[in-house]
C-alpha positions, -999 to +999 in steps of 0.1 A: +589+181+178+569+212+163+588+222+134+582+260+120+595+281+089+632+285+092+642+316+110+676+325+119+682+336+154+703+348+179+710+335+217+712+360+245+747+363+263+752+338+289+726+311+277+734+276+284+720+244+268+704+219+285+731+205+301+741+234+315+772+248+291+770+280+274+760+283+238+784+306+219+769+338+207+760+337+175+737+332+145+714+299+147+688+284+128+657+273+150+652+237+143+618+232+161+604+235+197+602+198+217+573+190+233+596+193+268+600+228+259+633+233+252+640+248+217+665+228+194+689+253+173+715+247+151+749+267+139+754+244+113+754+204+108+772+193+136+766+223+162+732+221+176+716+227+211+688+224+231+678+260+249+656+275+268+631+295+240+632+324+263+669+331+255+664+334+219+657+365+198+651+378+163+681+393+144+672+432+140+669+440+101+661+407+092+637+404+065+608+381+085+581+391+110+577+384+145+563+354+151+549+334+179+566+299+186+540+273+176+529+254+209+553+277+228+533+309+236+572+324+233+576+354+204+603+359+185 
């Protein structure tokens, strides 16, 4: 797994993990990006997923800069 700097993100409505449920809308931290692709994120210590990387994005007002996803080629 590529881990990165912490960033705290949010999931666009109607994203599902990888086994096809729907992630709740709300604040995550990104874990890291697999080398499969999918993007790990976690609500706390027992909530994580696997999403696609294209259904995440940058919480407006937050104090970090857009960043490219290490190995992704995705921007957050």
């Amino acid at each position: 797994m590529t881990t990165i700097d912490t960033y705290n993100l949010e999931v666009i409505s109607g994203t599902r993990n990888h086994k096809g449920s729907f992630v709740q809308d709300t604040v995550y931290k990104l874990i890291g990006i697999e080398q499969s692709g999918w993007a790990l994120i976690c609500r706390d210590q027992a909530t994580c997923h696997y999403v696609n990387p294209n259904s995440l994005r940058r919480i407006p007002n937050q104090d970090t800069h857009s960043c490219i996803l290490p190995n992704s080629g995705y921007w957050v």
